[in-house]
C-alpha positions as CSV (number, residue, x, y, z in Angstrom):
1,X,0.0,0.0,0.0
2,X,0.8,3.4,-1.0
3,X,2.0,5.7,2.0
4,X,-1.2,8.5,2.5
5,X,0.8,11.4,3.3
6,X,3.0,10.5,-0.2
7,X,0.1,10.6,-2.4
8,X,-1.5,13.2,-0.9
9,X,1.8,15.3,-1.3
10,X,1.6,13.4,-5.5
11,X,-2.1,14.6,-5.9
12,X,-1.7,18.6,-4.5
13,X,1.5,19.0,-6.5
14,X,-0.7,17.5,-9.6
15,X,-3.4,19.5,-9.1
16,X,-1.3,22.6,-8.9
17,X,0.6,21.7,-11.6
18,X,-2.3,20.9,-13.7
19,X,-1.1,17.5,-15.2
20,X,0.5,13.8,-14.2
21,X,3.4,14.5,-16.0
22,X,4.6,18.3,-14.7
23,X,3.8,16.6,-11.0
24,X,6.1,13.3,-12.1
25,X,9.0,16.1,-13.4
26,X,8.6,18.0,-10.1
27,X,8.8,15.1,-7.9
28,X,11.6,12.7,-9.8
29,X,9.2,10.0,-10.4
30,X,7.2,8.7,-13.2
31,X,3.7,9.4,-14.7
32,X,2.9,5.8,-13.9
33,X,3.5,6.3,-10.6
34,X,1.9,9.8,-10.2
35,X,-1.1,8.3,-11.7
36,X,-1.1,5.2,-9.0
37,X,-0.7,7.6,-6.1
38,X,-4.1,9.6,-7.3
39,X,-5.4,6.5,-8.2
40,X,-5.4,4.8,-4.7
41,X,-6.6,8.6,-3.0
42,X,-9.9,8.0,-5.0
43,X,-10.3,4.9,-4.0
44,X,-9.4,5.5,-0.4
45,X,-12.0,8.4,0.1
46,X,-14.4,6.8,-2.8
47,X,-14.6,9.7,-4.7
48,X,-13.3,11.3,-7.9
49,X,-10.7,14.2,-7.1
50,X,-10.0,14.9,-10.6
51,X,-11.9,15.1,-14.1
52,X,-8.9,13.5,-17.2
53,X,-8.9,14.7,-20.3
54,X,-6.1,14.6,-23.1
55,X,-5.8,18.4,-22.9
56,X,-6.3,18.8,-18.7
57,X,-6.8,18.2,-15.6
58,X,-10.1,19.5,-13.4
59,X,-10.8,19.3,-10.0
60,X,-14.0,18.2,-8.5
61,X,-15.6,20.1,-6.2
62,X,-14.9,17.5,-3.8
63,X,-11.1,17.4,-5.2
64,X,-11.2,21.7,-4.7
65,X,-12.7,20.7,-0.4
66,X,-9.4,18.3,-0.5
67,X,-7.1,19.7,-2.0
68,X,-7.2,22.8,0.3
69,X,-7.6,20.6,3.7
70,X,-4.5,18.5,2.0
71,X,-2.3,21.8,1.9
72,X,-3.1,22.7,5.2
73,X,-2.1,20.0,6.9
74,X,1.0,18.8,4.6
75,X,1.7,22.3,6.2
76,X,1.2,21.5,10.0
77,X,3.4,18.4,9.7
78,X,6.4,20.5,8.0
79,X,6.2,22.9,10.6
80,X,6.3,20.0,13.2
81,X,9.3,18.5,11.9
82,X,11.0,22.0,11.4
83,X,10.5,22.5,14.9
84,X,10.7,18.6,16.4
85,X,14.8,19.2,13.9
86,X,14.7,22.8,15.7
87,X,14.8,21.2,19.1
88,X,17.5,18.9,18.2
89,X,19.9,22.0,17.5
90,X,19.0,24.7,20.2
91,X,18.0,24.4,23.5
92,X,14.2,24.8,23.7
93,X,11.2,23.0,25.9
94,X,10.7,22.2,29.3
95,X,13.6,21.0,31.2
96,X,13.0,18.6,34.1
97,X,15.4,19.0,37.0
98,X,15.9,17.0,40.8
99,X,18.1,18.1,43.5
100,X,18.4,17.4,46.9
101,X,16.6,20.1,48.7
102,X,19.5,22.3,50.4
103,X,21.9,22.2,47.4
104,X,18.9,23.0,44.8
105,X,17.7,26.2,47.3
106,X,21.3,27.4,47.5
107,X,23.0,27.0,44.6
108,X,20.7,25.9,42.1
109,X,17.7,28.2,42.3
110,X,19.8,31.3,42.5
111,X,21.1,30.6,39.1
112,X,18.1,29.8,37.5
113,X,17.9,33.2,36.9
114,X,20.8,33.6,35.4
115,X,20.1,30.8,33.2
116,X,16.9,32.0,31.6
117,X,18.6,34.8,30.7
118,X,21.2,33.0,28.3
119,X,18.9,29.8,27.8
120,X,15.5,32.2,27.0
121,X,13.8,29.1,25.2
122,X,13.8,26.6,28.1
123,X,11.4,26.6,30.9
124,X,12.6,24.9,34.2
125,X,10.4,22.8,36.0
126,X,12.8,22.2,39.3
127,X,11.7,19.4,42.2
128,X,13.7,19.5,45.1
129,X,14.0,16.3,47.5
130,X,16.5,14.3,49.0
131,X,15.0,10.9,47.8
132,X,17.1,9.2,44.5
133,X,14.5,9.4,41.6
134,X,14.0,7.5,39.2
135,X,14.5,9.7,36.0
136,X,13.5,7.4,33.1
137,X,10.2,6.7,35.1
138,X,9.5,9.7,36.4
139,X,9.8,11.9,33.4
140,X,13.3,13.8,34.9
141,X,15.7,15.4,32.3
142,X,18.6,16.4,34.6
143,X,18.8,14.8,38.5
144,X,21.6,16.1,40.6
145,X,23.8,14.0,43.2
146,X,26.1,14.4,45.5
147,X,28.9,11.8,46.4
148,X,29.3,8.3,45.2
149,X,27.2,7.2,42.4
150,X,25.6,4.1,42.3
151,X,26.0,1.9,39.4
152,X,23.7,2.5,36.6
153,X,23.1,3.2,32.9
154,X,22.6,6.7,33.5
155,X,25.4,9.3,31.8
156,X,27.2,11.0,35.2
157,X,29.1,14.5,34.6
158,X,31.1,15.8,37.3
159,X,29.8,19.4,37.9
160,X,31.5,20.3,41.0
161,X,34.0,19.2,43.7
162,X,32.5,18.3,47.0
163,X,34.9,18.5,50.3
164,X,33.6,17.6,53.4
165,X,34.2,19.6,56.7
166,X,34.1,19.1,60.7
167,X,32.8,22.3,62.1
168,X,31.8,24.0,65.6
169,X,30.9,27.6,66.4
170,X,33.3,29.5,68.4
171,X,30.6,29.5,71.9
172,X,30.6,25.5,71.2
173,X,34.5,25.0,71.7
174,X,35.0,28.0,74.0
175,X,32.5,25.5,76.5
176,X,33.8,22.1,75.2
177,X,37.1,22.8,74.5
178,X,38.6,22.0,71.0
179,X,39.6,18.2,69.4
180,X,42.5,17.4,67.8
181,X,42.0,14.2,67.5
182,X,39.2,11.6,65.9
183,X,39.0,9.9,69.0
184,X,38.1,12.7,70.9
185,X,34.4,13.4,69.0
186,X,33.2,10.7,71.2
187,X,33.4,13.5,73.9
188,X,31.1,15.8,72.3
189,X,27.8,16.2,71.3
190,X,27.9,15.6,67.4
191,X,24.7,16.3,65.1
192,X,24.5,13.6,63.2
193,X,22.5,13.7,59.1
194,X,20.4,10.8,58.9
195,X,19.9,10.7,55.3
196,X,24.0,10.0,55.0
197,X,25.1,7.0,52.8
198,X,28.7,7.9,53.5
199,X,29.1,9.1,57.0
200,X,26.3,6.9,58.6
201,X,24.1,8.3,61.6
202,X,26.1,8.0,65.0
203,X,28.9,6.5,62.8
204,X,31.6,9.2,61.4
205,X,34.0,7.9,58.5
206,X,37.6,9.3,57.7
207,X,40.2,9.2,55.8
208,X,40.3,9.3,51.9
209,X,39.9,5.7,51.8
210,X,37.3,5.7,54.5
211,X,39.1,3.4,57.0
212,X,38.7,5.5,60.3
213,X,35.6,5.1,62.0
214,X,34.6,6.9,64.6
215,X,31.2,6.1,66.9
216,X,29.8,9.2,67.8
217,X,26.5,10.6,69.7
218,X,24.6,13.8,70.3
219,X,21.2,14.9,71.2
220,X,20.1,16.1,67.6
221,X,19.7,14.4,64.2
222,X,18.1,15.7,61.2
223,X,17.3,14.7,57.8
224,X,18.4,18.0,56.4
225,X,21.6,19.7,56.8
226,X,20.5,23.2,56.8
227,X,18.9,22.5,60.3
228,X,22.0,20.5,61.5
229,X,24.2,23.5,60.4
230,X,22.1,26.3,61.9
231,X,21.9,24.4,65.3
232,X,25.6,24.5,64.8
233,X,25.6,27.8,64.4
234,X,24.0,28.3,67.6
235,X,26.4,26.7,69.8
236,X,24.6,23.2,69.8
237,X,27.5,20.7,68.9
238,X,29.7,19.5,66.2
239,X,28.7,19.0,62.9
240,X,30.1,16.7,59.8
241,X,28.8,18.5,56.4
242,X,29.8,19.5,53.2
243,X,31.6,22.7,52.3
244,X,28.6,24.0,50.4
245,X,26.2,24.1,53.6
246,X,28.8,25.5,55.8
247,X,31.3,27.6,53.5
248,X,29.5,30.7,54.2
249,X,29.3,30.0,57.9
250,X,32.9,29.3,57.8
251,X,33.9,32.6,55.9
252,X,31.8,34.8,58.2
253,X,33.0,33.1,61.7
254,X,30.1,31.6,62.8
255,X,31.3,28.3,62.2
256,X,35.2,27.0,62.6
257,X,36.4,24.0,60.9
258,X,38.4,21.3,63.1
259,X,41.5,20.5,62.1
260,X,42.0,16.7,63.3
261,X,44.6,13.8,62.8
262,X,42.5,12.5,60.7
263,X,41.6,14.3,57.1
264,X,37.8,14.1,56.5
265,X,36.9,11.2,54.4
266,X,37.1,12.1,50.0
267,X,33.7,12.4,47.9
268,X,33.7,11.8,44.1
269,X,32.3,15.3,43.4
270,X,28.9,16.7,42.6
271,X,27.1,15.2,39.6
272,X,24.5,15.9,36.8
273,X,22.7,12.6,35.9
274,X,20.9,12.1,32.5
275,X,19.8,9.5,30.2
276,X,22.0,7.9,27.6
277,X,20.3,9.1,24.2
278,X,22.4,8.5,20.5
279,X,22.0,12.4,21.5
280,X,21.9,14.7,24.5
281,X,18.9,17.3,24.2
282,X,20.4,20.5,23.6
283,X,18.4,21.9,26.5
284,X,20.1,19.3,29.0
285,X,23.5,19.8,27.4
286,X,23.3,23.9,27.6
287,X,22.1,23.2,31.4
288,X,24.6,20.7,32.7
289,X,27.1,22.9,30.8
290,X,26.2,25.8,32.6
291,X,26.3,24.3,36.2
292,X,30.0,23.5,35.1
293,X,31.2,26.8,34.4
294,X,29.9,28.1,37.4
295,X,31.0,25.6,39.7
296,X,34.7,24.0,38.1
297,X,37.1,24.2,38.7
298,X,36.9,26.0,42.6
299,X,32.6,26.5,43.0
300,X,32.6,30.1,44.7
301,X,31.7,27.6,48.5
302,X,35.2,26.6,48.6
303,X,37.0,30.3,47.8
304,X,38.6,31.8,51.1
305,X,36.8,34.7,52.6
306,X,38.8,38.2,51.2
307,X,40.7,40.0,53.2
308,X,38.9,42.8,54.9
């Protein structure tokens, strides 16, 4: 069987052309097969779309009805594969994107922003939660994560550095005194992140090959380290967090980093997830591209507080 959309293409260039052969010339094929594609159109709809003669062709005034509905939407799918091919080159559409909920309100909602600004043709629908998602059945274009990746099929670009950092406020240590050492956490009252794959709740790893573990205990945990670092803050206990929660605590003195015998423990980095495609969707490429200029090589978390 003929395709439909071919013969209706065959039949409004004959009819605009005004005979079998002009249409077989314009489209590289022959009369025969011009007359075949008409042919089958007819029979299709069961009606006659065009009045033969040796001198001309005529259209019905059923052929006039389809031959203008047939240039309409011949129209509609050529403008939906110019823009479907359109998509393919610039970044356009909705884009999709999970992260956990502090590092998406710090550092990735004030850039979106910034981003619409370059990226004008994308619209970002964000979802912030610390649960790992499931992007293929969920619908997610981009999913952000922090630390060791588990194994999967997913593409993983590295789109920032994450250190990890022991911390107190000055009022805490003044009253506790300061460690030096691992061992002497036990001591203290330590906040402890219960959502942790690396560190573990009342379990502290270090070491860049992990092999120091320390048990620990305190009289606050929290699934969220915002709330762990602002107790911190005020004068609570000891906290084990990433640079990006507690960099600006650190710059401004409300927070001060321990320096133990120990190094904290090494994470892989801070990673944007997508699909593997035969292509990346230029909206997820211009995204992930983005986050990497802003936060690689030193992400602005890490940079030491200038000198006042």
């Amino acid at each position: 069987m003929l395709d439909r959309l071919t013969s209706m293409s065959v039949f409004v260039k004959t009819a605009t052309l005004g005979s079998f052969s002009a249409a077989a010339r314009a489209l590289g094929i022959s009369a025969t097969m011009v007359t075949k594609h008409v042919d089958q159109l007819e029979h299709r709809l069961g009606t006659k779309l065009l009045h033969r003669s040796t001198r001309k062709l005529v259209l019905t005034e059923r052929g006039q009805r389809f031959l203008e509905a047939s240039i309409r939407l011949l129209a509609e799918i050529e403008e939906a594969e110019a823009s479907v091919a359109e998509d393919r080159l610039r970044p356009r559409g909705v884009l999709k994107v999970n992260a956990p909920l502090s590092f998406g309100l710090r550092e990735i909602a004030p850039l979106l922003p910034h981003f619409a600004e370059r990226v004008p043709e994308v619209k970002v629908d964000l979802g912030l939660n610390d649960r790992i998602v499931d992007l293929v059945e969920e619908g997610w274009d981009v999913a952000i994560r922090i630390g060791s990746l588990r194994s999967s099929n997913l593409i993983a670009r590295r789109i920032a550095p994450c250190r990890m950092a022991v911390c107190a406020s000055p009022s805490y240590l003044e009253r506790h005194g300061t460690p030096r050492r691992v061992a002497e956490l036990k001591a203290h009252n330590c906040l402890n992140y219960t959502l942790s794959e690396l560190i573990g709740v009342r379990r502290w790893t270090f070491g860049p090959d992990r092999s120091v573990a320390i048990a620990v205990d305190g009289n606050l945990q929290a699934n969220n380290g915002d709330a762990l670092v602002q107790a911190a803050i005020a004068g609570m206990g000891i906290i084990y967090q990433p640079t990006f929660l507690v960099g600006d605590a650190l710059r401004s003195g409300a927070l001060q980093q321990l320096t133990l015998d120990v190094a904290p423990l090494e994470i892989d980095g801070i990673y944007a997830l997508y699909a593997p495609n035969a292509w990346v969707p230029p909206k997820v490429r211009a995204f992930v591209d983005f986050l990497s200029r802003r936060f690689l090589p030193v992400p602005h978390w890490d940079e030491p507080h200038p000198p006042s």
